[in-house]
N, CA and C atoms as an extended XYZ file, in Angstrom:
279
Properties=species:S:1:pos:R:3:atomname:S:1:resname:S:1:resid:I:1 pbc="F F F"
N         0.844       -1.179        0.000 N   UNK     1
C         0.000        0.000        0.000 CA  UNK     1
C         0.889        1.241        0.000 C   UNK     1
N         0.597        2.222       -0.688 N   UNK     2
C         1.394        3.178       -0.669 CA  UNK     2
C         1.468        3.956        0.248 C   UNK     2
N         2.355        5.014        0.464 N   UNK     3
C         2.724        5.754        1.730 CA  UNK     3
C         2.840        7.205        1.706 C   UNK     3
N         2.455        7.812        2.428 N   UNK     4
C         2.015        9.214        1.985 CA  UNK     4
C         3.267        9.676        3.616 C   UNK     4
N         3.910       10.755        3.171 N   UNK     5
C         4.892       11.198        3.876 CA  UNK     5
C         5.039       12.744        3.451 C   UNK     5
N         5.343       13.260        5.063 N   UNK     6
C         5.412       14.939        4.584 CA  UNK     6
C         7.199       14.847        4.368 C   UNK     6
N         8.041       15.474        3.139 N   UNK     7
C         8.711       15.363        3.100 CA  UNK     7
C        10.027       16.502        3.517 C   UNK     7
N        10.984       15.925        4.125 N   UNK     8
C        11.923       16.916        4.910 CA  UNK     8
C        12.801       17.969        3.756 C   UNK     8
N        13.717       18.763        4.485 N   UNK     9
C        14.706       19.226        3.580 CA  UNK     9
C        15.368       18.136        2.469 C   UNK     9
N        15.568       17.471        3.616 N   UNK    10
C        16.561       16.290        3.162 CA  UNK    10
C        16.064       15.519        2.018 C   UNK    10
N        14.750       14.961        2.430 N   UNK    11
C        14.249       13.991        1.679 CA  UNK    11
C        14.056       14.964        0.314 C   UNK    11
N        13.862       16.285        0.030 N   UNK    12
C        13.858       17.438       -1.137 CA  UNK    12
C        14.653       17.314       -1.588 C   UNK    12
N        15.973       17.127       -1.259 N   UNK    13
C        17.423       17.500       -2.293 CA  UNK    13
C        17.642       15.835       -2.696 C   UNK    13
N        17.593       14.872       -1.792 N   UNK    14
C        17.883       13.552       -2.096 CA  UNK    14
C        16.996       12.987       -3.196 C   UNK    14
N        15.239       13.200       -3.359 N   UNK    15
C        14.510       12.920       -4.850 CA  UNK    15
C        14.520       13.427       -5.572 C   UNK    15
N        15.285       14.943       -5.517 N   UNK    16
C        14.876       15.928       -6.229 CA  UNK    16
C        14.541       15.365       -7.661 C   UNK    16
N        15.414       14.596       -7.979 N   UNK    17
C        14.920       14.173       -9.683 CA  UNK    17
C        13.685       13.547       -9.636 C   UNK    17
N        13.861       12.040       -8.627 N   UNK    18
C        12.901       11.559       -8.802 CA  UNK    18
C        11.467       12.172       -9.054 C   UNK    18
N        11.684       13.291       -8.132 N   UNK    19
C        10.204       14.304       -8.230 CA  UNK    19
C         9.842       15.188       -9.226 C   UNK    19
N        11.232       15.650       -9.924 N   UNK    20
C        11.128       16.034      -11.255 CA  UNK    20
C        10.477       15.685      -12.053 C   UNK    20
N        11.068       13.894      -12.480 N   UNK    21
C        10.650       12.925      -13.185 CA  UNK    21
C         8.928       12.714      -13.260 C   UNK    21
N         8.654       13.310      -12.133 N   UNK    22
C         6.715       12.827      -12.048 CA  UNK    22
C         6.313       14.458      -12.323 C   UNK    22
N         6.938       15.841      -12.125 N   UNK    23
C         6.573       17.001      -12.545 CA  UNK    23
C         6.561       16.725      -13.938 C   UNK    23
N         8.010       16.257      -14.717 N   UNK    24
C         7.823       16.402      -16.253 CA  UNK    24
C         6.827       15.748      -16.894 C   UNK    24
N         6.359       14.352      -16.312 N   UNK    25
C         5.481       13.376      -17.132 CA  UNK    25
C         4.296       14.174      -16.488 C   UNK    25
N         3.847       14.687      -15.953 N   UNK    26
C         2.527       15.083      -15.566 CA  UNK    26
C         2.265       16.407      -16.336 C   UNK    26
N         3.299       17.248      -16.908 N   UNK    27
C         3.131       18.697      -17.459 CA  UNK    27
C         3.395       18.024      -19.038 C   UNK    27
N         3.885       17.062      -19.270 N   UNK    28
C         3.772       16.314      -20.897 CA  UNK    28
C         2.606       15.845      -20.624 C   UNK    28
N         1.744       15.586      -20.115 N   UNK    29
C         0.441       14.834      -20.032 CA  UNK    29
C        -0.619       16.099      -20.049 C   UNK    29
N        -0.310       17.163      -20.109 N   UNK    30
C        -0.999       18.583      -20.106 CA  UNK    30
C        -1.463       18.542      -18.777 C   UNK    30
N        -1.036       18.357      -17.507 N   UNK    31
C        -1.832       19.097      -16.369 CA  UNK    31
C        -1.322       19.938      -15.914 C   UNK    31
N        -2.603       21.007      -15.680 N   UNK    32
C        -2.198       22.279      -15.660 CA  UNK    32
C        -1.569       22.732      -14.071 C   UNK    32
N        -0.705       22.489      -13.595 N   UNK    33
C         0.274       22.587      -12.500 CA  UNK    33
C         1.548       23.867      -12.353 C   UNK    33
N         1.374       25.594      -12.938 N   UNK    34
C         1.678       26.158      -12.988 CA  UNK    34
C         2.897       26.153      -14.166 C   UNK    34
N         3.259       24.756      -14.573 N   UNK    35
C         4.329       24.908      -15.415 CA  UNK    35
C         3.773       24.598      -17.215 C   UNK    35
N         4.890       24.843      -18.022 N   UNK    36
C         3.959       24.803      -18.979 CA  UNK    36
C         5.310       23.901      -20.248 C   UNK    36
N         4.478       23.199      -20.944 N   UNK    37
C         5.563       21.942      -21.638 CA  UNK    37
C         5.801       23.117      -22.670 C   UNK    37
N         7.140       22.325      -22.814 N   UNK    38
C         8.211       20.928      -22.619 CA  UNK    38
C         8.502       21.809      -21.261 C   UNK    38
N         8.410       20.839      -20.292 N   UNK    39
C         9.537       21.196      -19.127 CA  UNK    39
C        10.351       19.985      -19.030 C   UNK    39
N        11.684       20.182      -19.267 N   UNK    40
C        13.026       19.707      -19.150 CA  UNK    40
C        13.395       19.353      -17.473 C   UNK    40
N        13.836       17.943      -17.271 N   UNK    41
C        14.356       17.395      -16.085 CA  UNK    41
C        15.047       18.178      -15.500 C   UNK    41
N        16.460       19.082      -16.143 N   UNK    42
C        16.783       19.613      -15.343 CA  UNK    42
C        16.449       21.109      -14.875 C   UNK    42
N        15.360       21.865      -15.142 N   UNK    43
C        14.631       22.504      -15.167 CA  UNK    43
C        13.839       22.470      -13.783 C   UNK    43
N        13.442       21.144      -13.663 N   UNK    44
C        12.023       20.438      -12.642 CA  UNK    44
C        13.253       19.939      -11.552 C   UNK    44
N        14.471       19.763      -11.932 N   UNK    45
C        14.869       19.282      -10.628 CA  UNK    45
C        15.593       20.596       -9.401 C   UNK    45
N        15.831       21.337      -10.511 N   UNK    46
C        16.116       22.683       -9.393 CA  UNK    46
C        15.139       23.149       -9.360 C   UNK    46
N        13.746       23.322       -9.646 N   UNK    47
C        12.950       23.799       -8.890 CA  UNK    47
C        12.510       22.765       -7.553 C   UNK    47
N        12.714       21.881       -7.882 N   UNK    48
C        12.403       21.110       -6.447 CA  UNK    48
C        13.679       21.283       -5.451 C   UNK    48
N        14.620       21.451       -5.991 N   UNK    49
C        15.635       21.754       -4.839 CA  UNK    49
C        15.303       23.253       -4.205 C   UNK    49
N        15.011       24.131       -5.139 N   UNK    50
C        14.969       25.253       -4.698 CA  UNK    50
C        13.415       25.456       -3.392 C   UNK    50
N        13.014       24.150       -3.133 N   UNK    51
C        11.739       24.196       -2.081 CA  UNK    51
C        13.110       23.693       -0.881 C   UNK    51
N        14.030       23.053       -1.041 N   UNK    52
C        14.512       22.421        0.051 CA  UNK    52
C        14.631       23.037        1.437 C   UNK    52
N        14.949       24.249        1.548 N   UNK    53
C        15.473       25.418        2.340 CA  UNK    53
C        14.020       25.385        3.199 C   UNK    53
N        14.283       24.787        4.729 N   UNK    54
C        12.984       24.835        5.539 CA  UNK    54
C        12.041       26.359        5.650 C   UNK    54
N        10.985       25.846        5.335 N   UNK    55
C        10.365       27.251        5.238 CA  UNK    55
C         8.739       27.108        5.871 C   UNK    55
N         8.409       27.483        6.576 N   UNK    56
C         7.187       27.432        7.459 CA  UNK    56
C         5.784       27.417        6.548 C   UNK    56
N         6.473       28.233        5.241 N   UNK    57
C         4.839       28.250        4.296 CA  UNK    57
C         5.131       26.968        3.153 C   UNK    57
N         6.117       26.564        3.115 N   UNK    58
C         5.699       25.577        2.080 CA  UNK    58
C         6.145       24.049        2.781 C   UNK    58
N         4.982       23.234        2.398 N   UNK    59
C         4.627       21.920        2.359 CA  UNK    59
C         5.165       20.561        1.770 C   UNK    59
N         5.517       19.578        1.613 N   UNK    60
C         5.543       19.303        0.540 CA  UNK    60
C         5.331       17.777        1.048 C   UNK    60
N         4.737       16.956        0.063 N   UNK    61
C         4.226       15.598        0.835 CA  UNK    61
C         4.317       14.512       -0.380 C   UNK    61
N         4.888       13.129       -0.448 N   UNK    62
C         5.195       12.184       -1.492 CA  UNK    62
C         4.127       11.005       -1.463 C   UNK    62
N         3.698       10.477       -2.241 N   UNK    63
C         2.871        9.229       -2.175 CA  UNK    63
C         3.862        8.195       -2.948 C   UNK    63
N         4.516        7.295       -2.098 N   UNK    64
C         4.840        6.597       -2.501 CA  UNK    64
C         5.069        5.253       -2.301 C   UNK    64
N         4.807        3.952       -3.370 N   UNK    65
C         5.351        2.492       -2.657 CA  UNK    65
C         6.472        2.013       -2.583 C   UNK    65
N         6.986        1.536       -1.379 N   UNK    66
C         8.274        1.352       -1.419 CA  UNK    66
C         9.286        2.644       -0.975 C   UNK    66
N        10.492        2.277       -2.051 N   UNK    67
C        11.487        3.441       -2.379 CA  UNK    67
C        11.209        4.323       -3.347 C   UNK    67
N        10.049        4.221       -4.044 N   UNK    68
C         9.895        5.272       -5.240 CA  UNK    68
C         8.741        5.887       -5.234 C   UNK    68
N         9.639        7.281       -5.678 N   UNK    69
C         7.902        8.495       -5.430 CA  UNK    69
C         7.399        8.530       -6.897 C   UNK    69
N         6.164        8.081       -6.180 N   UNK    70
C         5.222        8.193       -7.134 CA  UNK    70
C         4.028        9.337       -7.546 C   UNK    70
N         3.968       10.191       -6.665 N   UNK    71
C         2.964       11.317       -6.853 CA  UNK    71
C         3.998       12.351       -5.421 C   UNK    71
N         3.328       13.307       -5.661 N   UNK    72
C         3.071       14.375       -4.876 CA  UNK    72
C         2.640       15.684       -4.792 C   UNK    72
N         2.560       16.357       -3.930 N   UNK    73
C         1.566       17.812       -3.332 CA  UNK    73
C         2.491       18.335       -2.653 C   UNK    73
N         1.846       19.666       -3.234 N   UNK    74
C         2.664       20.572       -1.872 CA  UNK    74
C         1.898       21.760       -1.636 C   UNK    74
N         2.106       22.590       -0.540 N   UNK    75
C         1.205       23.794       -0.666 CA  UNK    75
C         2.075       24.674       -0.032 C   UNK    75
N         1.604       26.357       -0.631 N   UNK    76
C         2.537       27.471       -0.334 CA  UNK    76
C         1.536       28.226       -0.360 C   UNK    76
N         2.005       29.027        1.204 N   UNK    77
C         0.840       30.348        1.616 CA  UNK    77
C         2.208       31.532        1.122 C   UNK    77
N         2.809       31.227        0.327 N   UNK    78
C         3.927       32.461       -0.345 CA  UNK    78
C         3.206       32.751       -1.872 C   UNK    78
N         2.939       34.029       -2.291 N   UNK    79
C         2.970       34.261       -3.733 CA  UNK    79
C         4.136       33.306       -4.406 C   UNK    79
N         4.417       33.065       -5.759 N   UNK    80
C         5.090       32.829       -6.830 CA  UNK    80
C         4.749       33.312       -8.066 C   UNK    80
N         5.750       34.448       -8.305 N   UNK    81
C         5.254       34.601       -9.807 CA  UNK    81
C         5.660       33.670      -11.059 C   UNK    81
N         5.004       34.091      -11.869 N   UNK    82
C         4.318       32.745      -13.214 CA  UNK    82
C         5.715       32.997      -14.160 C   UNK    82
N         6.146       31.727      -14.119 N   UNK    83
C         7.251       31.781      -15.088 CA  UNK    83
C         6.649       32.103      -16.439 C   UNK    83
N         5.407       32.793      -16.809 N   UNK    84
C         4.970       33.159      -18.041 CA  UNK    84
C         4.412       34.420      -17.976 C   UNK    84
N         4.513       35.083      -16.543 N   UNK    85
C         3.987       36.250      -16.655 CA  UNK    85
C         4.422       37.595      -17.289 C   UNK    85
N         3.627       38.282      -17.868 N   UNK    86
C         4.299       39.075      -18.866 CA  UNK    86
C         4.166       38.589      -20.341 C   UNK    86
N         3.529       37.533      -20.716 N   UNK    87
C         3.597       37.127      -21.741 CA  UNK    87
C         2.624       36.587      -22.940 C   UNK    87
N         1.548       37.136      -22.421 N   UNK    88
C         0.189       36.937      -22.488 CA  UNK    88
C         0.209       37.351      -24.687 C   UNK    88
N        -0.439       36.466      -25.027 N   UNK    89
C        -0.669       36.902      -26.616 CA  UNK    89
C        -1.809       38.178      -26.528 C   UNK    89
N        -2.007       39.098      -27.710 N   UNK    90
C        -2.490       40.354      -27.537 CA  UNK    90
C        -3.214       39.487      -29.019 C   UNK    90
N        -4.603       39.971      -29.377 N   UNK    91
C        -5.125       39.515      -30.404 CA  UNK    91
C        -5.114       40.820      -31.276 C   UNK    91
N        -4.932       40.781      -32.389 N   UNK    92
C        -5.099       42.068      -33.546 CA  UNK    92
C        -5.800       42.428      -33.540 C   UNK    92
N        -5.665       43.915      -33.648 N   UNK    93
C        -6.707       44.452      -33.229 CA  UNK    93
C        -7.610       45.130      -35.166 C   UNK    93
């Protein structure tokens, strides 16, 4: 049965790919999760490192069986701006 775990600093920098690996296939699968395809592994893996740094507003939690993460969540009471903001298409006028 799988295992749902809030995950530490530690456990952040040590999957970081692994967690990548389920950001990229889930944003190639079109879900809409703030990022926008192609997102590149190493792209998805420093943004997951860059959560590592203990921080009181962000969350972050793995579902996984075994040794391998298979899903996860996280939540942030911090703004983030949109790696697309600013970039909005303008229709002819």
């Amino acid at each position: 049965m799988p295992e749902i775990v809030r995950l530490s600093s530690a456990d952040l920098l040590d999957r970081a790919t692994e967690l990548a690996a389920v950001l990229v296939d889930a944003v190639d699968d079109n879900a809409w999760i703030g990022f926008l395809a192609p997102l590149d592994l190493g792209t998805a893996t420093s943004w997951w490192r860059e959560l590592a740094p203990p921080s009181p507003r962000v969350s972050s939690w793995s579902g996984r069986p075994a040794s391998t993460v298979a899903s996860w969540a996280s939540s942030s009471s911090t703004w983030r701006p949109s790696p697309t903001a600013g970039t909005a298409a303008r229709s002819p006028s």
